[in-house]
KESE-428534 format. One record per residue (C-alpha): residue in three letters; z, y, x. Coordinates in steps of 0.5 Angstrom, whole numbers, padded with zeros to 4 digits, always signed. Last residue first. Layout:
ALAZYX;...
This chain:
UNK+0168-0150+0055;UNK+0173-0155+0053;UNK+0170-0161+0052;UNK+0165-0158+0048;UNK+0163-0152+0045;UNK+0156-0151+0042;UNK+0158-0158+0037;UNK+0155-0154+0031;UNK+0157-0159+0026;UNK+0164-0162+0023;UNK+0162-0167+0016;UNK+0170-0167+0011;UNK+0169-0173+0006;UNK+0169-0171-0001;UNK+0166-0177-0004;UNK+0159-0173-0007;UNK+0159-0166-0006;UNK+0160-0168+0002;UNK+0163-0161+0005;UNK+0161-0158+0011;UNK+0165-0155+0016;UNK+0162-0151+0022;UNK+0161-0145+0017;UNK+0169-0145+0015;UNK+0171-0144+0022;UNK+0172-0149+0029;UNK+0168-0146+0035;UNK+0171-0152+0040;UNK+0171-0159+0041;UNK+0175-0162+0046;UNK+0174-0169+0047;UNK+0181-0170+0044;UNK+0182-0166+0039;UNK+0176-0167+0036;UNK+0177-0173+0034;UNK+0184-0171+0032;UNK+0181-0166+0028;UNK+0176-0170+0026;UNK+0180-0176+0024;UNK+0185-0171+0020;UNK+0180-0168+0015;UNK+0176-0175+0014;UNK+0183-0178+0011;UNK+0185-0171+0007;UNK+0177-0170+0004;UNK+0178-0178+0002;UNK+0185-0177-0001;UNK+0182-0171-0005;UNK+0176-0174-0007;UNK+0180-0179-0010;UNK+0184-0176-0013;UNK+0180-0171-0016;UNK+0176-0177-0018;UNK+0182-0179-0023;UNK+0183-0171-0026;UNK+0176-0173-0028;UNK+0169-0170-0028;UNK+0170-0167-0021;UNK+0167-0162-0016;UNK+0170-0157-0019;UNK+0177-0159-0018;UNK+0174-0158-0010;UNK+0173-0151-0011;UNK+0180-0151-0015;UNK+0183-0154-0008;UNK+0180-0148-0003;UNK+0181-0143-0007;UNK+0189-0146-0009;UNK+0193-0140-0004;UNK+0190-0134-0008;UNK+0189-0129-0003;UNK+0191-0122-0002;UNK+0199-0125+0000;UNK+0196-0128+0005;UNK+0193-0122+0009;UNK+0200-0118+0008;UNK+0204-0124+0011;UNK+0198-0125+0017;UNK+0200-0118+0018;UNK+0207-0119+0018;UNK+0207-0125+0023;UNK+0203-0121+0028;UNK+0208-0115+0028;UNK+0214-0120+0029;UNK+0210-0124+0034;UNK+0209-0117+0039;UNK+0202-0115+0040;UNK+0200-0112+0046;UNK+0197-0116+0052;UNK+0194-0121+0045;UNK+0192-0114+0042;UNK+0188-0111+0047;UNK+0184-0119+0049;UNK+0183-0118+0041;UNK+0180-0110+0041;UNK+0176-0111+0047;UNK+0173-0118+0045;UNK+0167-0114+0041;UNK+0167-0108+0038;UNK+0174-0106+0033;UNK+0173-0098+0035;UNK+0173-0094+0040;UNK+0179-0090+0037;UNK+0184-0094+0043;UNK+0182-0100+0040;UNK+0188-0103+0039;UNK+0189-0100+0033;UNK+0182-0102+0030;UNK+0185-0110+0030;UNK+0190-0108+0024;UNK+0184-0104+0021;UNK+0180-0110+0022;UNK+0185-0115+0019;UNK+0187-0112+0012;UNK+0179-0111+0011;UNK+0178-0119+0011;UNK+0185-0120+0007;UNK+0182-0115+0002;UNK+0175-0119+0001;UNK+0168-0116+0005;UNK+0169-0121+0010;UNK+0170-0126+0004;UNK+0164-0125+0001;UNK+0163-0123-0006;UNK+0158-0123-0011;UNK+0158-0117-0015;UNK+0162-0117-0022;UNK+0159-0116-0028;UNK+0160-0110-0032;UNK+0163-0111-0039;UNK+0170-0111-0037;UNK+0174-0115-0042;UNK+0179-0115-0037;UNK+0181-0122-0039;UNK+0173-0122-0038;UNK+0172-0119-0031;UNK+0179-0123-0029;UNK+0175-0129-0030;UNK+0169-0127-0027;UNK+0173-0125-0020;UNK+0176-0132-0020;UNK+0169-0135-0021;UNK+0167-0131-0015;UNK+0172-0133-0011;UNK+0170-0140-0012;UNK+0163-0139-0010;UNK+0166-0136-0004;UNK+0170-0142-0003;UNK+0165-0146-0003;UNK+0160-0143+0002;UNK+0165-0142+0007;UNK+0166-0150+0006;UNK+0160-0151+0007;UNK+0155-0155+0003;UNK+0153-0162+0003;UNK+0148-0167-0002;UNK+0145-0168+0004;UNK+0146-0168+0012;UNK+0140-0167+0015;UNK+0138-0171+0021;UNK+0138-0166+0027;UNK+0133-0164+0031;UNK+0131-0162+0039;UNK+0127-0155+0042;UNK+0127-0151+0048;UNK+0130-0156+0054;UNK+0125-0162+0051;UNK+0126-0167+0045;UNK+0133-0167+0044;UNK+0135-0172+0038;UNK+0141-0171+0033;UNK+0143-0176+0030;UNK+0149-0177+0024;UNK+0156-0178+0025;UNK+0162-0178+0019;UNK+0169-0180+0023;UNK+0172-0185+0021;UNK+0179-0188+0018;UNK+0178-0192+0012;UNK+0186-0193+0012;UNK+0186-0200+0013;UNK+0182-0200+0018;UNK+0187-0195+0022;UNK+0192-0199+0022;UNK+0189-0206+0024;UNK+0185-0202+0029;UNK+0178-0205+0029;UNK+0174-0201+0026;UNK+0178-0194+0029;UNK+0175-0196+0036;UNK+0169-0197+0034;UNK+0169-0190+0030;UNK+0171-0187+0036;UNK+0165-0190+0040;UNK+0160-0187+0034;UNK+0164-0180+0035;UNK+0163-0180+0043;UNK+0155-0181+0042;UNK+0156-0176+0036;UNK+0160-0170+0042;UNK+0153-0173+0047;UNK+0148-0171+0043;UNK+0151-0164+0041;UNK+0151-0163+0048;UNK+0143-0166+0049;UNK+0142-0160+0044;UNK+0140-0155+0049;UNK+0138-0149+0044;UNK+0132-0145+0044;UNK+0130-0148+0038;UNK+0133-0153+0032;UNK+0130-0157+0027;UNK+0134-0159+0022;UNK+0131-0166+0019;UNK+0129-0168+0013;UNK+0126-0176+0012;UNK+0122-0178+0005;UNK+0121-0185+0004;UNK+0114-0188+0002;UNK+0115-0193+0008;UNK+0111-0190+0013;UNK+0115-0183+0013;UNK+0114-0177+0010;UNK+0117-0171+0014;UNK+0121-0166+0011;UNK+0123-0160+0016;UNK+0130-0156+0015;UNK+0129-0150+0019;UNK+0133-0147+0025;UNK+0134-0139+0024;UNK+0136-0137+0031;UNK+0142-0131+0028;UNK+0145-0137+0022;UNK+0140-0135+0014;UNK+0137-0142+0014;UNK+0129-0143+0013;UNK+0127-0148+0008;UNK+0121-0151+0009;UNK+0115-0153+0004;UNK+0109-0155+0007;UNK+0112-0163+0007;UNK+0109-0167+0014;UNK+0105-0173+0015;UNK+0106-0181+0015;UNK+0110-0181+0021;UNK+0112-0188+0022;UNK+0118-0193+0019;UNK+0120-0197+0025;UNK+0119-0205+0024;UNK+0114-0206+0030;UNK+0118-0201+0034;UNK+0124-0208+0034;UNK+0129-0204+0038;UNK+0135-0210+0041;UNK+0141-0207+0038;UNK+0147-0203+0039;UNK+0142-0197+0044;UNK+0141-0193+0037;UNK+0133-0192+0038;UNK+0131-0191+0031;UNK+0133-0184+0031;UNK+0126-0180+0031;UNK+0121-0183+0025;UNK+0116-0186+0030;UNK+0109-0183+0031;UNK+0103-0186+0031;UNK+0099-0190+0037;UNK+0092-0188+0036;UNK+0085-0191+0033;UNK+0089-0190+0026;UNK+0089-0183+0028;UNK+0086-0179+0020;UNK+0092-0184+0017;UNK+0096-0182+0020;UNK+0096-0174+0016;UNK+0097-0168+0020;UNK+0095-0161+0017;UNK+0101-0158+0017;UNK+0104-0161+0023;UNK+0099-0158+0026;UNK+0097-0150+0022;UNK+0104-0150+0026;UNK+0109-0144+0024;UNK+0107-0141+0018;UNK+0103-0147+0016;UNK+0109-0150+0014;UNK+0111-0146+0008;UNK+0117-0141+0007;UNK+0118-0138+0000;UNK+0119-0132-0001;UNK+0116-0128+0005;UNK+0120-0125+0010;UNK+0114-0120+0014;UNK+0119-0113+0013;UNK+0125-0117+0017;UNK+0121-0120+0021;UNK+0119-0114+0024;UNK+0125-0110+0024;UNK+0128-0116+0029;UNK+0121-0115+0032;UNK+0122-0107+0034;UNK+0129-0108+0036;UNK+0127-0113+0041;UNK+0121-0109+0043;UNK+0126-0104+0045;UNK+0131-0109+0048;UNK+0126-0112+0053;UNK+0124-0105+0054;UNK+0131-0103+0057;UNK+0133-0110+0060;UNK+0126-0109+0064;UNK+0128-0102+0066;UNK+0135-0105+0068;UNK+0133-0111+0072;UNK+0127-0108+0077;UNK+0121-0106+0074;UNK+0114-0106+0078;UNK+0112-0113+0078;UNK+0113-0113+0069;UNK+0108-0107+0069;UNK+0102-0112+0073;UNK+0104-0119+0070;UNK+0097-0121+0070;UNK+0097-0125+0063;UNK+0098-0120+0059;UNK+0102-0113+0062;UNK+0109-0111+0062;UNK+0110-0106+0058;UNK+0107-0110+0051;UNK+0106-0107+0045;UNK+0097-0109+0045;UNK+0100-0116+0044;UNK+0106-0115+0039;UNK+0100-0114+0033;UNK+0096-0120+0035;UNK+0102-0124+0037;UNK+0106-0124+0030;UNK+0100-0125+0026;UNK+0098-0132+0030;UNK+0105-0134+0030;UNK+0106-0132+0022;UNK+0100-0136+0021;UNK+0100-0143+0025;UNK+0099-0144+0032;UNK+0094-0149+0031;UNK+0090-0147+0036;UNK+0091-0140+0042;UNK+0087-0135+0040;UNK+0093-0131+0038;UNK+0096-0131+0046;UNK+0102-0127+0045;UNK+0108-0132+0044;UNK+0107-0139+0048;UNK+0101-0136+0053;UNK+0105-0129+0054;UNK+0112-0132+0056;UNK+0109-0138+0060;UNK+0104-0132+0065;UNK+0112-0129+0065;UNK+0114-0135+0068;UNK+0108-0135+0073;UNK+0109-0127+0074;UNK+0116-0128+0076;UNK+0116-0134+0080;UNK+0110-0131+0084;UNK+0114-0124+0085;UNK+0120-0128+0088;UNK+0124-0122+0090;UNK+0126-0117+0095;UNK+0129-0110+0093;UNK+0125-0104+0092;UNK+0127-0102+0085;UNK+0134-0105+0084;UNK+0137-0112+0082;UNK+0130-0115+0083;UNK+0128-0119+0078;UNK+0129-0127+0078;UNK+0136-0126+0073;UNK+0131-0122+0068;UNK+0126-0128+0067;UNK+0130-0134+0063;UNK+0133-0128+0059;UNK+0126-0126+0058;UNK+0123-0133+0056;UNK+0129-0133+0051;UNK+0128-0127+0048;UNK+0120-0128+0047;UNK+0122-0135+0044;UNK+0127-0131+0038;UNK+0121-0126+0036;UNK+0117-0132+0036;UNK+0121-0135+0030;UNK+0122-0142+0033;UNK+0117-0147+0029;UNK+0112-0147+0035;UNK+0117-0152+0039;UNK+0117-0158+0033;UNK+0109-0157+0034;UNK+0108-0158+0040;UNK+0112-0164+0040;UNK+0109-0166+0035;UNK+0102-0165+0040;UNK+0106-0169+0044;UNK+0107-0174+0041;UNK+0101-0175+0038;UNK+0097-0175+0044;UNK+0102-0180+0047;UNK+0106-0180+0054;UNK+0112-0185+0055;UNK+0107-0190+0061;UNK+0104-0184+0063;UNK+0110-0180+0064;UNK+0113-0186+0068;UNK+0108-0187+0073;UNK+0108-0180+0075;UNK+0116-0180+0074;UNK+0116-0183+0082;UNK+0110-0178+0085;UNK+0114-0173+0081;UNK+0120-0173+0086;UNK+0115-0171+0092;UNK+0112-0167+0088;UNK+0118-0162+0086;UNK+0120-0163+0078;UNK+0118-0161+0072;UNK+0121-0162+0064;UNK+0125-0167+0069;UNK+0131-0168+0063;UNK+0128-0165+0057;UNK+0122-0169+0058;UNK+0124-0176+0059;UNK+0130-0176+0055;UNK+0125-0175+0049;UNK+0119-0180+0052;UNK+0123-0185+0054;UNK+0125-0189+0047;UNK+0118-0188+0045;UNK+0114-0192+0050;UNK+0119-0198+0048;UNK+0116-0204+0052;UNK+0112-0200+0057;UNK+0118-0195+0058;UNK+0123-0201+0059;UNK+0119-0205+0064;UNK+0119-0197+0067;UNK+0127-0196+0067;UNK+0127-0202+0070;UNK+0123-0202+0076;UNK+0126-0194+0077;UNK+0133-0197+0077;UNK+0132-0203+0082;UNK+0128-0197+0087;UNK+0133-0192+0085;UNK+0138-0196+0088;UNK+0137-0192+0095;UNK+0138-0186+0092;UNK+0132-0182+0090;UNK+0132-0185+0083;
């Protein structure tokens, strides 16, 4: 916008924030989340024109249902690189007491409104632990890098076992925005609403008139079990339909954005190949919305499982049956599959590149690619095939089926969804590929890839 086309480009693009203001508002914020006063000077116009209450308050809201333990360790990592290297060195003191200020009003101020029950308890008890200050920064200002990595990665131990002792049964909205949880559009018809997010495909001219609005939200949330703990959130749309997202903090999700993008042009293609359209070739998309650079969501896949979680339930299934034809009365626990012979097999092959330090980390792998001859990888891979029963995968998807007819079909489906990923995949470089990042579709047997944080070979 700072080039000299930018005067053409700045006009359209605020003819378009007036007409659709909810288009913008996301991209927007996570591409000049702040910006020097001369470029602001030109988004000033375009920030007035995509800003609601509502929005933004959603937005809040959205950024509050990270686990604070998670945002401290974000600020942290954003703030150490700012710290001087060695006490005594130069470095930006106003920079770092303004990005710890942020720190501290986002994940221990417990006056602050709305901000939900566990975050409120968290900060409470967090705030008076703190060795770098409150708002002042007085503690941080005299550390240099290792002494803040050091308290950093004690309070960091402090709060994981925190939130282990604080998990409760059952999760609710409330826990992480009192917001959310008390909205209902029906207390702002003086505003403008909320618009379900997704409905902008950019195939066809918007119509925000028709767009299903944010009625309110579920309390009800279901946390899942990965390292940053995303939370499916349901929200009640205007047209009395529910719409679950999974939202995610803490991560830029404008990478995932672009690997969907790239999959919906593939599938352009695919329609209008002869050969490939008559095979039913796709690749199954879904929207994914970035919101800001901390926190973006992604429509829910229902009616979906892992495919990890689908032979764990078969290898369980198979230790029930040998538990019977054993006539064993005690029940066998349930088994993942590190815990599996084959798992085990691997480690202690691994181990012995350790030098007797141990199978942590990349050492070990890197030791064993420099060392490892291909007769001695091909005889344990054989050892580890010979522990595992070769159709887990197959009598998994049997399960699924009512008729030998259905499996059929499930099976070709799962063949054809397979195969266009991959080679989709293939191609733009996707990454980070195992059984958690597969999910399978219960009803057709389609193949679903998630978890695009490696694209485009990185």
């Amino acid at each position: 916008l700072t080039k000299p086309e930018g005067i053409y480009l700045t006009q359209v693009i605020q003819d378009l924030a007036v007409k659709y203001p909810q288009a913008l508002v996301y991209p927007l914020s996570i591409s000049y989340p702040e910006s020097d006063a001369v470029f602001e000077t030109l988004l000033a116009p375009l920030r007035a024109a995509t800003h609601t209450d509502l929005v933004s308050f959603f937005i809040q809201g959205l950024g509050k249902m990270t686990h604070p333990e998670h945002r401290f360790k974000d600020f942290c990592e954003a703030i150490k690189p700012h710290l001087p290297d060695r006490k005594g060195a130069p470095f930006n003191r106003a920079k770092v007491k303004a990005m710890w200020k942020e720190c501290y009003e986002d994940v221990f101020n417990a006056s602050q409104k709305d901000i939900g029950s566990y975050n409120k308890k968290f900060a409470k008890d967090f705030c008076s632990l703190l060795p770098f200050g409150k708002e002042s920064a007085t503690g941080l200002l005299k550390m240099d890098q290792q002494e803040f990595q050091k308290k950093v990665s004690e309070l960091s131990s402090r709060m994981k076992t925190y939130m282990i002792r604080h998990q409760p049964k059952d999760y609710q909205l409330g826990m992480y925005s009192a917001w959310l949880t008390k909205f209902r559009m029906s207390d702002h018809q003086d505003m403008p609403g909320i618009e379900i997010p997704g409905q902008y495909t950019g195939k066809m001219r918007p119509r925000p008139s028709e767009h299903v609005m944010v009625s309110s939200f579920e309390s009800p949330i279901l946390v899942m079990q990965s390292i940053r703990k995303p939370k499916k959130l349901t929200i009640r749309g205007s047209d009395e339909n529910e719409y679950p997202y999974l939202v995610k903090g803490g991560e830029d999700l404008r990478l995932d954005q672009r690997v969907q993008q790239l999959f919906a042009i593939m599938n352009d293609i695919l329609a209008v190949d002869t050969h490939a359209s008559q095979r039913k070739l796709n690749i199954h998309t879904y929207n994914v919305i970035p919101m800001t650079p901390k926190v973006g969501v992604l429509e829910w896949v229902s009616n979906t499982k892992p495919l990890k979680a689908l032979i764990e339930q078969q290898v369980a299934k198979d230790a029930m049956e040998e538990a019977k034809k054993k006539n064993s009365s005690k029940k066998p626990s349930k088994r993942k599959l590190l815990d599996l012979d084959a798992a085990r097999l691997h480690h202690r092959w691994l181990t012995q590149f350790a030098k007797g330090k141990g199978a942590v980390g990349c050492a070990p792998y890197t030791k064993m690619y420099m060392t490892a001859s291909r007769k001695n990888v091909v005889e344990k891979l054989n050892s580890q095939h010979a522990t595992v029963k070769w159709d887990l995968l197959r009598n998994a998807v049997m399960s699924l089926c009512s008729s030998p007819e259905a499996y059929i079909l499930i099976r070709a489906q799962f063949a054809r969804s397979l195969a266009s990923f991959s080679i989709g995949s293939y191609i733009i470089g996707i990454g980070d590929r195992h059984l958690d990042n597969f999910l399978l579709n219960l009803a057709n047997g389609g193949v679903i890839g998630i978890d695009f944080g490696h694209a485009f070979g990185t």
